[in-house]
N, C-alpha and C positions, 0 to 999 in steps of 0.2 A: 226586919226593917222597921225605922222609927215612924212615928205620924210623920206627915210634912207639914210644918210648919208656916202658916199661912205671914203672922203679925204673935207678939204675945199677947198669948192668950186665945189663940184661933191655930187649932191644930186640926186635922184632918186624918180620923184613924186609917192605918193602913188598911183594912178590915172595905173601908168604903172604897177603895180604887179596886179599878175590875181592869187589865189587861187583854190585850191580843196581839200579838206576834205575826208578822205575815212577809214576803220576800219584797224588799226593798226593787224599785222600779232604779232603771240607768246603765252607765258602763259600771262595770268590777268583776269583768270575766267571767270563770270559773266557779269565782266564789260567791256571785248574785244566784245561782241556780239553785244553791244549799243552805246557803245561810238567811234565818227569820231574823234579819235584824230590824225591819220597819216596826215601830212601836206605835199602837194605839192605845191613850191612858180615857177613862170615861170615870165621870164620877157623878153621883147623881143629885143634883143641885136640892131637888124636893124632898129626897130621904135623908140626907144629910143631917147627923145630928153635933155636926162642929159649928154651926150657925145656928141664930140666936132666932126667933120670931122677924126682927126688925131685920135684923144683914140678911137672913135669910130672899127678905122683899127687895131690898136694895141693889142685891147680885142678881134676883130675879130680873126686875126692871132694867138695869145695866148689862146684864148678857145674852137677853131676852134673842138679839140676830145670832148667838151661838149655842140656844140652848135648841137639840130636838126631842120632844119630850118630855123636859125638864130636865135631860142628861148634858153634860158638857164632856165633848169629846176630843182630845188634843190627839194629833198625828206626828210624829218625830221620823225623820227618815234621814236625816243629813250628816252622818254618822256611818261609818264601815262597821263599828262594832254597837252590838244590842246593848252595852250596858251606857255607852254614850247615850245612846239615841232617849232609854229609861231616863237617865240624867235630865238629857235636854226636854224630854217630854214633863215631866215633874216641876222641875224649873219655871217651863211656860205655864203652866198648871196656876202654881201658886203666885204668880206675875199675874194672871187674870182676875183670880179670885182677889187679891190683894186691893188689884185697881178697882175690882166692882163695888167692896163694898166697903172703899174708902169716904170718908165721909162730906159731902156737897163742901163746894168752897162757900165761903161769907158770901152773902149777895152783895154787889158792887153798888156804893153812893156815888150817886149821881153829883158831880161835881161842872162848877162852871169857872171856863178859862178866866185868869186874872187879867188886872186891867193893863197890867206890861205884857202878856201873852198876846191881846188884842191888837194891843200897840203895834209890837213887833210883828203881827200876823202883817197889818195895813199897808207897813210903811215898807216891807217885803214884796208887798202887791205893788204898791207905788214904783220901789224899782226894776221889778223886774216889766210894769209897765211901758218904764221909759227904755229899758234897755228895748222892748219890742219896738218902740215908737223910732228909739234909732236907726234901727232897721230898714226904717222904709227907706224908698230909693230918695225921696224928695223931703224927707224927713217929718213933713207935716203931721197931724193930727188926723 
């Protein structure tokens, strides 16, 4: 099997994913009794040597509610057959790591509405003022 491929440049030897096999919970008859197809993929976020010093802290701090340990462990069950479920587990795997240690948006400037934004805010308030003012039974103020 290849690394999995995080982003380029960020792979993930196969060497660091550790597996476990175990009988998928639900209906599927006969064949829920026998078949290991529920998948658990674990990989260990601190011993990892496909992250740099810096992603290393970035995916720390960003997966920190899914890390026990410092291991991150995905679960794959939604799948009749083992090799889907490997699929879809690896999949979410490198979805996570991807998102953790993508890099902070720009910080947002701080901007103030223009003088036609204001305008139209006003004169919006103004009618839907009067719309309530018609409302009333005796139409007064």
């Amino acid at each position: 099997m290849a690394p999995l491929i995080i982003r380029p440049g960020v792979e993930i030897p196969e060497a660091e994913l550790r597996w476990r096999f175990s009988r998928s919970s639900g209906p599927g008859g006969q064949g829920v009794n026998t078949a290991d197809s529920r998948v658990e993929l674990s990989w260990d976020l601190e011993q990892t040597t496909a992250l740099g010093p810096h992603l290393k802290d970035r995916a720390r701090v960003r997966l920190a509610n899914r890390l026990v340990g410092g291991v991150l462990t995905i679960a794959a069950s939604e799948h009749r057959a083992q090799l889907r479920n490997r699929e879809a587990a690896l999949a979410r795997l490198a979805a996570f790591v991807r998102e953790a240690i993508e890099p902070p948006p720009p910080p947002r400037r701080a901007t103030k509405p223009s003088r036609g934004a204001k305008e139209r805010r006003i004169a919006e308030k103004k009618r839907r003022g009067e719309v309530k003012r018609l409302r009333r039974p005796d139409g007064r103020d």
